[in-house]
LOTIZA-281870 format. One record per residue: residue in one letter; x, y, z of N, C-alpha, C, CB in turn. Coordinates in pm, whole numbers, plus 50000, padded with zeros to 5 digits. Glycine has a CB too. Layout:
N
AXYZXYZXYZXYZ...
***
This chain:
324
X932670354553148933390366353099934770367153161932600379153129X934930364253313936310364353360937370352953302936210362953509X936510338453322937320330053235937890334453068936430317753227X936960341753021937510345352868938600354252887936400352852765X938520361353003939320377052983940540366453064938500396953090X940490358353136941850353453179942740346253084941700344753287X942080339052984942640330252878943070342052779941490318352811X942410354052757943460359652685944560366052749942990367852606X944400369052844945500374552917946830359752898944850378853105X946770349052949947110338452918948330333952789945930334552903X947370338452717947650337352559948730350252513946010338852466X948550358952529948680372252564950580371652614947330376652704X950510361552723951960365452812952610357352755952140363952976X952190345452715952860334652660954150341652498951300322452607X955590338452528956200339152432955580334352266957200332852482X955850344552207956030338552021957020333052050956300349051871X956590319351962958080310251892957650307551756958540292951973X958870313051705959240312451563960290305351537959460324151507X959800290051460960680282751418962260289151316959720273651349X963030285151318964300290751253964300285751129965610287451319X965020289751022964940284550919965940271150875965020295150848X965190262050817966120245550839966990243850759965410231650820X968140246650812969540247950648969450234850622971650252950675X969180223750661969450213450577968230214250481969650199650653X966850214550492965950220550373966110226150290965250226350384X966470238350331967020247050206968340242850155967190262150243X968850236550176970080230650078969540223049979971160221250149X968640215450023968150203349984967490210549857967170194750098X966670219949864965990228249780966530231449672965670238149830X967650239549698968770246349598969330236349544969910255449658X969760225049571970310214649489969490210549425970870204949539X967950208349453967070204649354966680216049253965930199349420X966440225149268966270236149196967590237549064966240248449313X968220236949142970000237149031970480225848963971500239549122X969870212748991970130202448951969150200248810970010193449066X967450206148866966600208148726966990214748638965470213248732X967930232448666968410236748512969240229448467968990249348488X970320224148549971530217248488970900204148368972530209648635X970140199148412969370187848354968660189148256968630182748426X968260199648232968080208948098968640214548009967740216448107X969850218948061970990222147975971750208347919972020231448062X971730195948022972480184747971971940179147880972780175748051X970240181547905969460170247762969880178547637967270168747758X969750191847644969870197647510971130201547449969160208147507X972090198447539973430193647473973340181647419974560192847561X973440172947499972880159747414972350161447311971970152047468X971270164747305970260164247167971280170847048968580175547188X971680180247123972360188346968973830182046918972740207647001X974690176647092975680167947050975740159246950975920162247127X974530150046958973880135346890974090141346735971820130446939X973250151546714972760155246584974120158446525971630167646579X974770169446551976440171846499977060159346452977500177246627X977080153946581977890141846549977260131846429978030133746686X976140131546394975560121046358975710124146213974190118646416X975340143946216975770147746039976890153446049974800158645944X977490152346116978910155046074979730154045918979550146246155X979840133745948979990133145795979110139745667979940120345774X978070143945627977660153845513978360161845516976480159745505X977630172045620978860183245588980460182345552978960190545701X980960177645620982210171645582982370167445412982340158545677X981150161145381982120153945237981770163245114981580134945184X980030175145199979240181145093979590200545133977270174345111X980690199045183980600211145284979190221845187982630221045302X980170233745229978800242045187977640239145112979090251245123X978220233145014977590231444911975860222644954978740223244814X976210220345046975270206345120973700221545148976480195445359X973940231945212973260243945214972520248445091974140253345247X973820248344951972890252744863972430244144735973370264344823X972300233944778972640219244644970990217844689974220199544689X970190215944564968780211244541968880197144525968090217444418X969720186744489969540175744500969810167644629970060172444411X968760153044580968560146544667968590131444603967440151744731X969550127344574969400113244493970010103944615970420112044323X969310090844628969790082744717970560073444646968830077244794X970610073844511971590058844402972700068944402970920051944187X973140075444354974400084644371974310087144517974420099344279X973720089444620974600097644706974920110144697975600093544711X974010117844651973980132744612973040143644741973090132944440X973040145544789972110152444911972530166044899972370146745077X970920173844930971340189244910970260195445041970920196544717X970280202845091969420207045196968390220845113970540212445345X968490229445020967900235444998966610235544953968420238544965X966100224244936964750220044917964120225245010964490206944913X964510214745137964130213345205963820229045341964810202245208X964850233745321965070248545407963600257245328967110258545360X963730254745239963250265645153961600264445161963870264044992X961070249145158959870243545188959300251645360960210225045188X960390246245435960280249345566960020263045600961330245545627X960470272245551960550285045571959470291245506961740289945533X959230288545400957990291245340956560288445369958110287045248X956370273545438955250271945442955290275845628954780256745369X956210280345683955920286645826955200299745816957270289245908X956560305545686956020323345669954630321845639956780333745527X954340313345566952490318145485951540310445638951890304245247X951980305245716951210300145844951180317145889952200286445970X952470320145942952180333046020951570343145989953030338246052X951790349045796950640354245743949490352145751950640354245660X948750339045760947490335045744947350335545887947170321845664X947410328545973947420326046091947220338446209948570319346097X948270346946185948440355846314947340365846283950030363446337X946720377846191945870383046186944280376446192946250388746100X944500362746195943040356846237943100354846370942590343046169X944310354746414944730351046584944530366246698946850345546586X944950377046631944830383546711943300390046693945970390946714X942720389946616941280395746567940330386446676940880392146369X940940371846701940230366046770940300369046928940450354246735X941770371446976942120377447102941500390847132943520378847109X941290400947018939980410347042938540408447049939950418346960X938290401846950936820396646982936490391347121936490385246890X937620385947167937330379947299937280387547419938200370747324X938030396847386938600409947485937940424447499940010413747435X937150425347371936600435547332934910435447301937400438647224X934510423947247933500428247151932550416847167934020430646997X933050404047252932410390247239931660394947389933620373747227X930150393247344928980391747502929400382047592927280386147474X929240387147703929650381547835929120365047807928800390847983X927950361447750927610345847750928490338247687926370342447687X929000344947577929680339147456930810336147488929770346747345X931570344047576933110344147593933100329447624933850354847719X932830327047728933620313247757933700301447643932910306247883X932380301347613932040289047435933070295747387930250290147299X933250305547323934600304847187935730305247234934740316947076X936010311747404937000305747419937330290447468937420313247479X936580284547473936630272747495937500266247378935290268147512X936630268447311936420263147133937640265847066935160272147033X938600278547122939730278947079940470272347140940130288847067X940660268647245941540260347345941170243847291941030263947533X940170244147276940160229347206941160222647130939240228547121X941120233847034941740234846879943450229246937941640255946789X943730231547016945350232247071945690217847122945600244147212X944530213647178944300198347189944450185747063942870198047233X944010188246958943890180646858945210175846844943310186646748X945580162246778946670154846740946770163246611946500138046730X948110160046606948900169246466948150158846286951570165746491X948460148446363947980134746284946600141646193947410119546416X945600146346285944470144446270943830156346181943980142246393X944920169146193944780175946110945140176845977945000182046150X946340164945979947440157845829945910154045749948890137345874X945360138945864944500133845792943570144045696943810126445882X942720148945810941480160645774942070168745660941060172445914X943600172245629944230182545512943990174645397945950186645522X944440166545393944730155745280943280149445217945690142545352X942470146545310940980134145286939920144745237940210124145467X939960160645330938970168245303939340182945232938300169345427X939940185045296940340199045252941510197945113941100207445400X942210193345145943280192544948941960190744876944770173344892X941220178844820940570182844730939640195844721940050173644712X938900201044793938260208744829938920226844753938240204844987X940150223144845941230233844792941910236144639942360231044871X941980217344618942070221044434940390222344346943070203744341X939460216944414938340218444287938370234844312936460209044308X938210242244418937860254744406938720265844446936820255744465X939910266544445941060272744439941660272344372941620272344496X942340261144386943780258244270943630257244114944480243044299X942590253344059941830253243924941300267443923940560241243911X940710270643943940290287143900941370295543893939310294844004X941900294044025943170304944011944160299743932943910308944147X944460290343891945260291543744944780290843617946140282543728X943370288443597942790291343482942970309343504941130283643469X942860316943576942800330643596943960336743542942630334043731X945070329043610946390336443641947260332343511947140331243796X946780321343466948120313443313948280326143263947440299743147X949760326743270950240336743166950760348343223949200340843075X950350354343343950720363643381951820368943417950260364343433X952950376643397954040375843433954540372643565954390384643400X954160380143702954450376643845953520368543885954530387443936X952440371143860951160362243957950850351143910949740368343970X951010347243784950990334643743952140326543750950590334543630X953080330143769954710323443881954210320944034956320338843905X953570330344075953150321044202952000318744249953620324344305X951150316644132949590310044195949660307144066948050319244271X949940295844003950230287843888950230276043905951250290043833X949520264143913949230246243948949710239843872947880239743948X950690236843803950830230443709950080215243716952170230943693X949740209943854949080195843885947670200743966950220184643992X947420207443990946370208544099945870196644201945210212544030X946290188444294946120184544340945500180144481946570185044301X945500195444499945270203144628946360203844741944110197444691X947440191944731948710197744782949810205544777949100193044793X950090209844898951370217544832952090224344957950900230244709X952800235344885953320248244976951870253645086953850263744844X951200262645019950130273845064949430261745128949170284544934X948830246845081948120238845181948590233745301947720229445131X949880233845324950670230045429950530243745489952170224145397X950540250345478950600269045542949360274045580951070281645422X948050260645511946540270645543946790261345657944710270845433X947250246845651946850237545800947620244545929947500218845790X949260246845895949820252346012948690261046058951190259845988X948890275545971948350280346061946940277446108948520290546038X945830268646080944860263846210945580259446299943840252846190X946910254446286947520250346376947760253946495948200249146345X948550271346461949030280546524947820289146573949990287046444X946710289346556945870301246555945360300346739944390299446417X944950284946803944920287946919946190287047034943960281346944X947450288647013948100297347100948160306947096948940296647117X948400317446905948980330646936947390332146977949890341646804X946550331646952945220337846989945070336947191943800326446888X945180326647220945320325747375946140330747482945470316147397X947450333447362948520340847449947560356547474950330343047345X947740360447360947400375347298945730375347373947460376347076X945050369747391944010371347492944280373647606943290362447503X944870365447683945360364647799946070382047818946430350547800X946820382347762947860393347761946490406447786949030393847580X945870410147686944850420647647944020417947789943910417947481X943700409447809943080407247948943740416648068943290391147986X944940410948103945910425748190945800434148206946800431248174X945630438848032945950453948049944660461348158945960461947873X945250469448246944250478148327943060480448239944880492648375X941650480648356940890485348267940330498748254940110478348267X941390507848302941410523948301941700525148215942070532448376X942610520448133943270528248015942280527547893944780521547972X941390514347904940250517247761939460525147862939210501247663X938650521847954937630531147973937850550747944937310527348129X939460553948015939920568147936940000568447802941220572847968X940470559247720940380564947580938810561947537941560557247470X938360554947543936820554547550936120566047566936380547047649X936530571847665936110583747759935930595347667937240587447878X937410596347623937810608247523936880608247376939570606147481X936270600547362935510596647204936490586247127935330612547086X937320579147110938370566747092937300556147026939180560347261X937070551846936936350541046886936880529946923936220540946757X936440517946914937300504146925938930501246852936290493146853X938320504146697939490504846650941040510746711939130510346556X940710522646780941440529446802942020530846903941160535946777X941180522347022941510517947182942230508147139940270513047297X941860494447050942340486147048944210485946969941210479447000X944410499546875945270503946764946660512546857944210515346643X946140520046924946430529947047946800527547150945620535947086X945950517847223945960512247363946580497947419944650511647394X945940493347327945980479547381947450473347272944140470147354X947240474247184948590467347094950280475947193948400475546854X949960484547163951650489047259951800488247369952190502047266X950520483447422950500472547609951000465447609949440464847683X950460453847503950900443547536951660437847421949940436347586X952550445547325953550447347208954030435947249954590460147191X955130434247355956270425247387955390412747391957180428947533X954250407147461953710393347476952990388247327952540393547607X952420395447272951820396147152952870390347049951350410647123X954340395947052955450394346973955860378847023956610406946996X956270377347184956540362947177955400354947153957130358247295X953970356747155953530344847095953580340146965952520344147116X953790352446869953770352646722955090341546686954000370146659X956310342446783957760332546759957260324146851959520338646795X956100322146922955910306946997955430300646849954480305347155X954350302846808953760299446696954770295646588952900309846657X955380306946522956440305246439957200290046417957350314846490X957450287246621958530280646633957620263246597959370284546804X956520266346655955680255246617955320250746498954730256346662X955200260946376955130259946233956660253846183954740275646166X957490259346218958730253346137958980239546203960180263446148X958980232046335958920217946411957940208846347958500219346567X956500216246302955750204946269955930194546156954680209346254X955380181146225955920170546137954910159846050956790162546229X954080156446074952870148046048951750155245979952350142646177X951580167745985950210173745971951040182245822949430185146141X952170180845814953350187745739953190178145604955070186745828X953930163745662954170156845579953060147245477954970151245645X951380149945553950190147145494950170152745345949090152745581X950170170945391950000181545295950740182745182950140192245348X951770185045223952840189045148953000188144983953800182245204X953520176445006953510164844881954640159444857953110169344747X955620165344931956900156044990957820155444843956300137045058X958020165144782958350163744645959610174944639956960166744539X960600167244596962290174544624962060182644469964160159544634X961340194644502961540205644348961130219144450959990202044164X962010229344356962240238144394960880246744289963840240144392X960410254844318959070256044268958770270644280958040247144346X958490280444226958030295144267956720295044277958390306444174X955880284544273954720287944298953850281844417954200286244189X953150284844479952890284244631952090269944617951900298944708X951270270544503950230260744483950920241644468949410267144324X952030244144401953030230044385953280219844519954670235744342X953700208544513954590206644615955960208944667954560198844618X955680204344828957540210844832957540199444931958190231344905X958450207944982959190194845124959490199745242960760187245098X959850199145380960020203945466961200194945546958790206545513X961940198545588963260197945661962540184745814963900219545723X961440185245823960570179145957960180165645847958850191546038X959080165045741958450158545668959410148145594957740167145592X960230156245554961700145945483962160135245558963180154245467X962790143745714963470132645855961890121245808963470143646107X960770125745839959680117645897959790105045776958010127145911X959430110445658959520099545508960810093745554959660108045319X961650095845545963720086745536963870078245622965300096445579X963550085045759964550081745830964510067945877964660090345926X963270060045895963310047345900964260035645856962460045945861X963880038945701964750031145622966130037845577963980027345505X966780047445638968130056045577969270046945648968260075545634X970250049445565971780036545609972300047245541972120016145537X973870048545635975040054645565974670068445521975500046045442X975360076045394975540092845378973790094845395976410099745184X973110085745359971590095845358971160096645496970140088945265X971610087145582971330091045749971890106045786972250079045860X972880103045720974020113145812973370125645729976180110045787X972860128345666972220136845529971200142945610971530127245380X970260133445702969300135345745969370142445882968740124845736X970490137145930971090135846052971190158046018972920121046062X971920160145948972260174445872971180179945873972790174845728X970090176645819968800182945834968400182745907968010181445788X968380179146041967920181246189969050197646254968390161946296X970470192546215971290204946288970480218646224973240204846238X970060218746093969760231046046968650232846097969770233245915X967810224746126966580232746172966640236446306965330225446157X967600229446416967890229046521968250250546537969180215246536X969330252546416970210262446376968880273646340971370257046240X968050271946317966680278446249966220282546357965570269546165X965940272846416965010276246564965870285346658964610260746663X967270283046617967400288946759967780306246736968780279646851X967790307046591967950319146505966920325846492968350317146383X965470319846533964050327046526964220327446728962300314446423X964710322346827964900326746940965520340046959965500318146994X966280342346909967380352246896966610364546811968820345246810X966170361346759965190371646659963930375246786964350361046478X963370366246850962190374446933962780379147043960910366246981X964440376547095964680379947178965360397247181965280369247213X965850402147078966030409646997964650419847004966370402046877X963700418646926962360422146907962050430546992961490412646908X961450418847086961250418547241961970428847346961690405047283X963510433347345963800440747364963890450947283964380437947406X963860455847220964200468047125962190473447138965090461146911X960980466447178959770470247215959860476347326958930461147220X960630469547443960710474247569961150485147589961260467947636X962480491147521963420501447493962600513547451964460497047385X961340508247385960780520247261959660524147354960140513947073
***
């Protein structure tokens, strides 16, 4: 007992030493730290430098017109980007339609309503989904699902719809093939469904769990915890996953260019083929020489110009949620 009580005494008298902080470390740090954004900012100058430069000449010989020109002839030398914008934009929007209300229904089920055994299996099962090659969903669109989609979709609903003034303009097949617009838009969004769903889980997860148990408390049904509570919690994360997704629907390239049908017509009906600004580069660019490179080269700046215009849009959003 005396030996113990002397060793702390011991211990006890003995000075703290506290090492100082090592400026040459921390330099070392900060230059690495500042050297990674810089290096980020340099690739993506680059990237966008390359592309300018590369379509430069189109624009130049097609100015505006290159924006709103539907053609695409490679024996003339005729190139128009509006196909292609128009494909792109369309079959993102009908991803995020289809997509995001199956995404967040799933981030509740998970959050709300799925038994403690279950949670982990479906969330598993959604995280899977995020894993898959883009390839593999092209394949699976094209081998299983297009036909599938024309024997029992695309044929009924235009035997239904022929004739109709609006609805038979856009659920009208003139080929039924099972490709198209809306089939490129059912694959995205499986595409999209396990991030916004994982973000938007994750997020709902956060929220305190006082605030459902009080509205709970009060008589609040699910609907209404979840309508009430939980959506204007987590508004702002919910919103950027919807433009993570987004941003992933308008980039995709392979699972795009399976579906599609890769076909330069401008089309009002969802069921047809179209083309996509990603799927086009992917078909050309191999074999492209001269104005159709540089053509192509053009169709990269715009989507480049797209993306960074749907950044600006959630960044926007995003604040004006925060504000409210």
């Amino acid at each position: 007992m005396t030996a113990l009580t002397d060793q702390i005494a011991l211990t006890a008298s003995q000075p703290a030493t506290r090492r100082g902080p090592s400026k040459g470390g921390d330099a070392v740090f900060r230059a690495a730290a500042y050297g990674s954004a810089l290096l980020v900012l340099f690739v993506l100058a680059g990237i966008l430098g390359s592309i300018i430069y590369g379509g430069w000449p189109a624009f130049r010989e097609f100015g505006f017109g290159f924006l709103t020109s539907s053609a695409w002839n490679i024996g003339t030398e005729q190139y128009g980007a509006l196909v292609a914008v128009t494909g792109t934009l369309a079959s993102a929007l009908l991803a995020l339609l289809i997509g995001v209300p199956i995404s967040l229904g799933i981030a509740v089920y998970l959050t709300q309503l799925c038994p403690g055994w279950a949670r982990k299996p479906v969330g598993m099962t959604i995280e899977l989904l995020a894993s898959v090659p883009s390839i593999i969903y092209g394949m699976w669109g094209l081998f299983i699902f297009a036909p599938l989609f024309a024997r029992f979709v695309q044929v009924p609903v235009s035997n239904l719809v022929e004739g109709m003034p609006v609805v038979g303009t856009l659920l009208y097949a003139r080929v039924p093939s099972g490709v198209g617009v809306l089939t490129a838009g059912i694959i995205l969004a499986i595409m999209i469904v396990p991030f916004v769903a994982s973000i938007a889980r994750d997020m709902l997860d956060q929220i305190p769990t006082v605030l459902r148990e009080s509205a709970y408390g009060i008589g609040c049904t699910t609907w209404e915890v979840v309508r009430h509570v939980l959506v204007p919690q987590a508004s702002v994360s919910i919103i950027g996953a919807i433009m993570l997704g987004l941003g992933r629907a308008l980039g995709e390239t392979m699972a795009v260019t399976f579906v599609i049908g890769n076909a330069n017509r401008l089309s009002a009906s969802v069921f047809d083929p179209g083309s996509t600004i990603a799927s086009r580069i992917a078909n050309e660019f191999n074999e492209a020489d001269g104005m159709q490179l540089n053509a192509l080269m053009a169709l990269g700046c715009i989507l480049f110009v797209i993306t960074f215009i749907v950044l600006i849009i959630a960044r926007l959003l995003t604040r004006r949620v925060k504000a409210a």
